[in-house]
C-alpha positions as CSV (number, residue, x, y, z in Angstrom):
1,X,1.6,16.8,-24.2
2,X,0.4,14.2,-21.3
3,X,-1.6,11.6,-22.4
4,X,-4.4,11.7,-19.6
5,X,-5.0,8.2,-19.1
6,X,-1.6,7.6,-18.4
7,X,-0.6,6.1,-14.5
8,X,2.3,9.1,-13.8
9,X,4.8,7.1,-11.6
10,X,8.0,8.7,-10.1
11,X,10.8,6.4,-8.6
12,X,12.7,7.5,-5.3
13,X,15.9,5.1,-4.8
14,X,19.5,5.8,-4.6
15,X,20.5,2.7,-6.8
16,X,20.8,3.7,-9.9
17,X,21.0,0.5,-12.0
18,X,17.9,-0.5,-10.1
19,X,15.9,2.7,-11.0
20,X,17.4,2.5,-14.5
21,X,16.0,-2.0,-14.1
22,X,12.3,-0.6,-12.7
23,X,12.2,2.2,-15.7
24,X,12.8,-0.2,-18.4
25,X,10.3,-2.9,-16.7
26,X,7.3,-0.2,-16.2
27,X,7.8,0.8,-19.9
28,X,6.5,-3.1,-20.6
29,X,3.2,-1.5,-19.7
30,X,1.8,0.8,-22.1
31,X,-0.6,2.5,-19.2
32,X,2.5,3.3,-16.8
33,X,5.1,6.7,-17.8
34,X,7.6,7.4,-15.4
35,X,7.5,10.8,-15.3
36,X,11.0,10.9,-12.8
37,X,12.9,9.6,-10.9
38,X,14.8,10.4,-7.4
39,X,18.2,9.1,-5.7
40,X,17.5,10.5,-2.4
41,X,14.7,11.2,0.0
42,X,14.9,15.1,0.1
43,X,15.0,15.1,-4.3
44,X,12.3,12.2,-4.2
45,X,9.6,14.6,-1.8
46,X,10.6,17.3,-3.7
47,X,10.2,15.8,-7.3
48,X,6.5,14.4,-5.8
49,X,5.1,17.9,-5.2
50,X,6.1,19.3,-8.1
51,X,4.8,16.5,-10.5
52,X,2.2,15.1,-8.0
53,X,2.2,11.3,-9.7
54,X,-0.3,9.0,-9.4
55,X,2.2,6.1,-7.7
56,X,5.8,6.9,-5.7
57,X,7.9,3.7,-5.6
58,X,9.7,3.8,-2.6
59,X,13.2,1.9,-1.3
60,X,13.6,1.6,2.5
61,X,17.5,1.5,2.3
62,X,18.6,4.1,1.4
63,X,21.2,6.6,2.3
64,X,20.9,9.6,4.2
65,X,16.9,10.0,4.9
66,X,15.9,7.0,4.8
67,X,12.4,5.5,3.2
68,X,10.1,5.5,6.3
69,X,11.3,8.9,7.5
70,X,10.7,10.1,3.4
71,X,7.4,8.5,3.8
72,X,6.3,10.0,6.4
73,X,7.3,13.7,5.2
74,X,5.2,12.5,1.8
75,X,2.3,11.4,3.6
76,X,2.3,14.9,5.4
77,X,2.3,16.5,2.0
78,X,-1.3,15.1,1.8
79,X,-0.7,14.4,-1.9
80,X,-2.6,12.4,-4.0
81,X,-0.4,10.1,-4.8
82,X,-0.2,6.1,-3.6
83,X,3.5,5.1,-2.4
84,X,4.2,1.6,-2.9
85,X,7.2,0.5,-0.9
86,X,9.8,-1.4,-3.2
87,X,12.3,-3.4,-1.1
88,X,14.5,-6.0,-0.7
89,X,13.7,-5.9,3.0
90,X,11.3,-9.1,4.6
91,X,11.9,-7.8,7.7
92,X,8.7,-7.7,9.7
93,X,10.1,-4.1,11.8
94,X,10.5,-2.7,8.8
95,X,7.1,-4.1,6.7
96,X,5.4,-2.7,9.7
97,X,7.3,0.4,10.3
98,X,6.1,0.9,6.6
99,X,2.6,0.0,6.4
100,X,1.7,2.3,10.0
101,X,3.7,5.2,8.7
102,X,1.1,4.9,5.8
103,X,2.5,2.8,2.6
104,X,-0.5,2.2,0.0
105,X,1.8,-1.4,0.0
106,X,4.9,-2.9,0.2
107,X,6.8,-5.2,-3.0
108,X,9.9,-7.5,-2.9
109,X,12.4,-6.4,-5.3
110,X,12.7,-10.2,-5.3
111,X,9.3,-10.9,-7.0
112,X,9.2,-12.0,-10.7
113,X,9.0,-9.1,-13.0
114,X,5.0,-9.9,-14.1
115,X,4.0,-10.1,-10.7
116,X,5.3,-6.7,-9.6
117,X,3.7,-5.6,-13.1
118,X,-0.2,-7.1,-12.1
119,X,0.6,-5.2,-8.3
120,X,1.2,-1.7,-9.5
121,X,-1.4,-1.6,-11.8
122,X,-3.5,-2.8,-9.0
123,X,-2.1,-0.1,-6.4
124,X,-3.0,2.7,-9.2
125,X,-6.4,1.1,-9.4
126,X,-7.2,2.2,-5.6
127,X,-5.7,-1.2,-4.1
128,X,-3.3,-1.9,-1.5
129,X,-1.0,-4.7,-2.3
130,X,1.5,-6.6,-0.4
131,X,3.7,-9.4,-1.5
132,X,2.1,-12.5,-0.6
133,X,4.7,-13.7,1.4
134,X,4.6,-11.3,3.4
135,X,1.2,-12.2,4.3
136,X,2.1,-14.8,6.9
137,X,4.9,-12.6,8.5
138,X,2.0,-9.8,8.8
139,X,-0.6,-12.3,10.5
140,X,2.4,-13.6,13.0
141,X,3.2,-10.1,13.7
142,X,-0.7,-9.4,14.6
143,X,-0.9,-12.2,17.0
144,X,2.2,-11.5,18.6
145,X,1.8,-7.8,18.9
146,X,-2.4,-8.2,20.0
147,X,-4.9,-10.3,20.9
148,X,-7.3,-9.5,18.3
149,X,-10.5,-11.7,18.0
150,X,-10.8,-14.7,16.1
151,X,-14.1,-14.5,14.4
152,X,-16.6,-11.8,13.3
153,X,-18.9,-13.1,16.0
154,X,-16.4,-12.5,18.6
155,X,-15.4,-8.7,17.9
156,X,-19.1,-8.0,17.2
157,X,-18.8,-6.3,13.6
158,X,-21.9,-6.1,12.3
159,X,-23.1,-7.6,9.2
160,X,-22.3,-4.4,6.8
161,X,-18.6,-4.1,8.8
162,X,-18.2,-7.9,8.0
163,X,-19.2,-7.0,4.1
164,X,-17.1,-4.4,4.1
165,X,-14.4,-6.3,5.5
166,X,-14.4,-8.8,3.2
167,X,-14.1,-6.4,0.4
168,X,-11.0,-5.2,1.9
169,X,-9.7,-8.4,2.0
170,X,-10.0,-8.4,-1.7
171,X,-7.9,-5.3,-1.7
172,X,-10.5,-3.0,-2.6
173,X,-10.5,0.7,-2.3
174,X,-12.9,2.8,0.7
175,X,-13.9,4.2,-3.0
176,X,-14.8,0.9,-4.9
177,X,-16.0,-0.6,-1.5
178,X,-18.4,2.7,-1.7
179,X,-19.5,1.9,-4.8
180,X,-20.1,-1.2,-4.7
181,X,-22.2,-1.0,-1.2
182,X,-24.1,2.4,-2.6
183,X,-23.0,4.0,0.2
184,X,-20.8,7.2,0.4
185,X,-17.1,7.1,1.4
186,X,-17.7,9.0,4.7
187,X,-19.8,5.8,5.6
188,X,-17.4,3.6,4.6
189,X,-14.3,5.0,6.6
190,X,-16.1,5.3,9.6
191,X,-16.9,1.6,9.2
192,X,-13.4,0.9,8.6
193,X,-12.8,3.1,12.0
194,X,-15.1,1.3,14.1
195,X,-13.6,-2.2,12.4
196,X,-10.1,-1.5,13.6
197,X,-11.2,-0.8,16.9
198,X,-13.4,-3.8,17.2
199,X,-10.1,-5.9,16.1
200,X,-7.5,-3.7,18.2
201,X,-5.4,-3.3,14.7
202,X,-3.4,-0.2,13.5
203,X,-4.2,-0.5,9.5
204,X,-6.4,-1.4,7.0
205,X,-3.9,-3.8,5.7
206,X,-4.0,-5.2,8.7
207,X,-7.5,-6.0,8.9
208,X,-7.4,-7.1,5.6
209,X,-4.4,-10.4,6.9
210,X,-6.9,-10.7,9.8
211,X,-9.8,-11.6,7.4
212,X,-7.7,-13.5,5.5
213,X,-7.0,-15.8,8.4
214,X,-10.2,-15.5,10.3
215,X,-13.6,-14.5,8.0
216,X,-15.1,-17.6,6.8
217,X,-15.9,-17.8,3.1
């Protein structure tokens, strides 16, 4: 019988040591079951609609369909389920690739063991999370790739878009933002609409490294 307050997590990745390594590792938490797991991109979508988990952890290598093009397929599922992108891959086209085809985040495979712990737990609470050095590669990337504003005062966001912003920044959730603001979800995503377009960005994460770099606190 499932336990209801349990975080259901699937794993799609066509190493099997490495599944077997994440398994053993999520089992450290007593809120996370992993209710399957995947080797390949057609078994992984498949095993997600029939289980519908709370969190997908995703490779980007691997063979055959890869993890942005099984992403993408996910995503079109309109599942409820957050996929966190688990990689070995820094590299910024691929980080990117990820985050615009709709990742919920993106992990090292390279981060220590607690850390990856703290991030899932944080993705099933409604976060997005990123591996903090990837932070820097993602602000590089924005100024390369646009010439966003550098200040709240220049793109015009308005104080509540600025507040919002900020709470973003802190990784949370349209719904905890929502919450917090006692304002309703609608309101919040078309704030988050108008804020993107106002900083000529692609994604929430996105806005969030901007903030980071630019929002004074």
């Amino acid at each position: 019988m499932d336990q209801p307050n349990l975080i259901k997590i699937i794993i799609i990745d066509d190493h099997p040591l490495f599944r077997k390594g994440v398994k053993n590792l999520l089992s450290m938490n007593p809120l996370f079951t992993v209710i399957g797991e995947a080797a390949n991109g057609d078994d992984g979508i498949q095993l997600a609609i029939e289980t519908s988990p709370d969190l997908i952890l995703l490779d980007i290598d691997m063979k055959g369909m890869n993890g942005i093009e099984t992403l993408t397929l996910l995503k079109q599922e309109r599942l409820p389920s957050k996929v966190i992108m688990l990689s070995v891959s820094n590299h910024e086209s691929d980080v990117l690739d990820a985050l615009r085809s709709g990742a919920d985040g993106y992990l090292l495979k390279d981060m220590e063991p607690e850390q990856i712990l703290e991030k899932i737990e944080q993705a099933a609470d409604g976060h997005t999370v990123i591996s903090e050095q990837l932070t820097t590669l993602l602000a590089k990337s924005i100024r390369e790739d646009h010439l966003p504003p550098h200040s709240s005062a220049e793109a015009e966001l308005t104080n509540r878009e600025t507040e919002i912003l900020r709470l973003v920044m802190d990784g949370k959730s349209n719904k905890v933002v929502a919450r917090q603001l006692d304002i309703s979800d609608g309101t919040v995503k078309v704030h988050m609409k108008n804020i993107l377009k106002k900083l000529q960005l692609k994604t929430r994460v996105e806005a969030a490294v901007w903030a980071i770099k630019n929002l004074e606190s």
